[in-house]
C-alpha positions in Angstrom: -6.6 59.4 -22.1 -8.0 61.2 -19.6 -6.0 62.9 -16.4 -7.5 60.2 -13.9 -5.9 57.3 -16.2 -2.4 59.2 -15.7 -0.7 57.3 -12.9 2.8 58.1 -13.8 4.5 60.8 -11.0 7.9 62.2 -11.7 11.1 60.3 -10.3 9.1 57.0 -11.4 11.2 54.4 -13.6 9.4 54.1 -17.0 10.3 51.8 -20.1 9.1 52.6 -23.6 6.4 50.0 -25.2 7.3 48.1 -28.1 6.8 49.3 -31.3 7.1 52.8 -30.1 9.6 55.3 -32.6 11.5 58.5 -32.3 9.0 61.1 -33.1 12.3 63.3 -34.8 13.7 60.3 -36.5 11.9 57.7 -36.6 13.9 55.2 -34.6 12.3 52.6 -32.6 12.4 53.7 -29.2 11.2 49.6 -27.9 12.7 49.1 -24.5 14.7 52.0 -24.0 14.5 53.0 -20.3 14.9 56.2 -17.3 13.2 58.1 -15.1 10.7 60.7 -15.8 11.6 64.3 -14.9 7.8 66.3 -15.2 4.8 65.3 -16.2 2.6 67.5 -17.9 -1.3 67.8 -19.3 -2.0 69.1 -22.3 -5.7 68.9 -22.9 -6.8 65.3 -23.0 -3.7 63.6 -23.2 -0.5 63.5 -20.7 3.3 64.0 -22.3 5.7 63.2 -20.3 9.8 64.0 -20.1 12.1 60.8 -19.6 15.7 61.4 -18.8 17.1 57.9 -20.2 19.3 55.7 -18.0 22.8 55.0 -17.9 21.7 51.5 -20.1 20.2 53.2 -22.5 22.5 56.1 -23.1 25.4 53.3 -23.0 23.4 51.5 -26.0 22.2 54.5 -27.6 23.7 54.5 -31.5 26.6 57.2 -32.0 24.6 58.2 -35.5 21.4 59.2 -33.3 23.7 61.2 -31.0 25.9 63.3 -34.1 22.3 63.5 -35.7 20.6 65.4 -32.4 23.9 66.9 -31.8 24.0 69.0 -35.3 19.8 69.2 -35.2 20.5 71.1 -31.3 18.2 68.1 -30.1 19.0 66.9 -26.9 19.2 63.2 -26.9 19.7 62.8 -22.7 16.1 63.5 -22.9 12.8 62.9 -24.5 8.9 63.9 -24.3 6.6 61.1 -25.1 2.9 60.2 -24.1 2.1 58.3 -21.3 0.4 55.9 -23.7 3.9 55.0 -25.0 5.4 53.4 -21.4 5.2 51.5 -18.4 6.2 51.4 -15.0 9.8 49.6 -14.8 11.7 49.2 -11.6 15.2 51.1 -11.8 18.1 49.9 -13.1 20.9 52.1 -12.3 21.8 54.8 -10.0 22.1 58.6 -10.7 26.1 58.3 -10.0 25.7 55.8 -13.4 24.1 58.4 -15.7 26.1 60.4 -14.9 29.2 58.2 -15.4 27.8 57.0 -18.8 27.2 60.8 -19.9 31.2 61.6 -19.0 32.1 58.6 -21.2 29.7 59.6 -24.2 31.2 63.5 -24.1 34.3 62.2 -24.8 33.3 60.8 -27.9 30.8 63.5 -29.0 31.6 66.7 -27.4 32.0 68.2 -30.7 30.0 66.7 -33.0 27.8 69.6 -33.0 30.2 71.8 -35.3 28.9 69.5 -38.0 31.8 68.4 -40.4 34.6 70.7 -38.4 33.6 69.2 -35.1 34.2 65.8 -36.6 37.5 66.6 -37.4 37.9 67.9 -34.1 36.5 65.1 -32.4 38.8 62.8 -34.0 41.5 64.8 -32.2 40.5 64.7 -29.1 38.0 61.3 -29.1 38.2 59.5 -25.6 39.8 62.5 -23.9 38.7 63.6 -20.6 37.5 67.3 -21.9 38.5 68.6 -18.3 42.3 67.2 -19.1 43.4 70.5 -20.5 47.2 69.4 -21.1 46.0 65.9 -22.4 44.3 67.3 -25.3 46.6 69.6 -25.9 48.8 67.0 -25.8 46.7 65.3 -28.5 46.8 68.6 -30.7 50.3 68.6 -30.9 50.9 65.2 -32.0 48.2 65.6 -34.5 49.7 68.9 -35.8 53.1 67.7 -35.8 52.0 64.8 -38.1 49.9 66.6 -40.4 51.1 70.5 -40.6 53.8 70.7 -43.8 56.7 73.5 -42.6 57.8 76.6 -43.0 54.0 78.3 -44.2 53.3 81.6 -44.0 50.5 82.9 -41.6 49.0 86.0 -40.5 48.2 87.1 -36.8 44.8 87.2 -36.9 43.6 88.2 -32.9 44.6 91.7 -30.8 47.8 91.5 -29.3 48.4 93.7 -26.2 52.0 92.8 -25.3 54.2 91.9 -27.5 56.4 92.6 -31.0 53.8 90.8 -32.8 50.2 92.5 -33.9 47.2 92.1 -35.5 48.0 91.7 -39.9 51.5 91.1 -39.4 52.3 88.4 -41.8 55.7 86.1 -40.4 57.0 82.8 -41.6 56.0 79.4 -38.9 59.0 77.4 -38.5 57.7 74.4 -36.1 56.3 73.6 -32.8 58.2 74.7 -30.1 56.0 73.9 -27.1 53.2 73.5 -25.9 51.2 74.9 -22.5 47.7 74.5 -20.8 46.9 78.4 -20.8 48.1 79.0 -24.8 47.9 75.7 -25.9 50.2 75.1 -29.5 53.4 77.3 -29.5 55.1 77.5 -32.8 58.4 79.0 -33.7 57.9 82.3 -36.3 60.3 84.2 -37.8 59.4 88.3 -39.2 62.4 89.0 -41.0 65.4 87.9 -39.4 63.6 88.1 -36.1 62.7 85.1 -34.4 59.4 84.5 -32.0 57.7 81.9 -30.2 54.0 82.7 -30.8 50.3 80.8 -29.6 49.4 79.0 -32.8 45.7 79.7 -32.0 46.2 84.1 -32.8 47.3 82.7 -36.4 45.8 81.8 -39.7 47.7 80.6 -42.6 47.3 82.9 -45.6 47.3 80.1 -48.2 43.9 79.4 -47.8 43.7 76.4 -50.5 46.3 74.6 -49.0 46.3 71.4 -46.7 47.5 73.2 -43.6 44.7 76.3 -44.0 42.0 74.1 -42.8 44.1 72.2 -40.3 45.2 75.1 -38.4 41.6 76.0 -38.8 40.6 73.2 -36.9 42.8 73.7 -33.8 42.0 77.4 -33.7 38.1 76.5 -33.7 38.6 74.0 -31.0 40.9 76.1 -28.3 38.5 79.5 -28.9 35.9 76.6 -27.4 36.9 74.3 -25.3 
């Protein structure tokens, strides 16, 4: 195709042809719809960039998304040839994309950690990640179901203040709290001295136990959220 055939402009409403696939997966991409952010010519043919609607993102399979997601593809977007689409007449607004993208984060936010960022997702699914004390929230009542007490852990980050520091080992009692600035407080005891301590400056020191990979989890998730 040559550049005078290219009629597409970018901001235009475009819809994928039938029979056209993922060129990463494989997937067929028939009727999948958005707008088109640049289009570009490279030599004789003209790829363009298609930011999908809120429609398409709504219907797009959760398997595609944890696939692009631990791949560090970007599935909002695409690059296809002109060749592949057609003019369509918009469906949606902006507002909606962006709506539908708030909904999927809440379901996928994570998935790019692989098999810990499941785990993690399964925490915190369907929460709002700008609702600091709702998944905190969420982390406790998982934790408080699945932790086995007393273990033993280890302060693993710098302390600056504090009786606590970095290697001391101390005996976790239970949740005692929690905040929105240091999430999980537990209850620790060095000794015959008692603290309340941020969960996320410990690992446990039994590292084949259940709890090891479960405080693992929690401590992966508040060091990026």
């Amino acid at each position: 195709m040559n550049k005078d055939q290219i009629k597409l402009k970018a901001g235009d409403s475009v819809i994928v042809k039938p029979g056209t696939k993922d060129p990463d997966t494989g997937g067929d991409l028939s009727g999948w719809q958005g707008r088109l952010l640049k289009v570009e010519e490279l030599e004789s043919y003209g790829v363009v960039e298609i930011r999908w609607d809120s429609l398409t993102l709504k219907n797009m399979p959760l398997s595609m998304i944890k696939y692009c997601e631990k791949e560090g593809l970007d599935w909002q977007v695409m690059n296809l040839g002109v060749e592949d689409l057609e003019l369509a007449t918009a469906r949606d607004t902006e507002r909606d994309v962006k709506n539908a993208l708030d909904e999927i984060f809440k379901h996928s936010a994570w998935l790019h950690l692989d098999e810990e960022g499941e785990r993690i997702q399964q925490v915190v699914d369907g929460i709002d990640p700008d609702d600091e004390m709702a998944l905190v929230e969420a982390w406790e009542e998982h934790l408080e179901e699945k932790l086995n007490f007393p273990f033993e852990a280890e302060v693993s980050e710098h302390q600056d203040r504090g009786p606590l520091r970095t290697g001391d080992r101390i005996n976790v009692k239970s949740i005692s709290g929690a905040e929105d600035l240091y999430g999980i407080i537990v209850s620790v005891r060095r000794g015959k001295e008692r603290f309340d301590f941020p969960l996320c400056d410990l690992e446990v020191t039994d590292q084949v136990s259940a709890n090891y990979q479960i405080v693992r989890d929690y401590v992966v998730w508040f060091a990026n959220r």
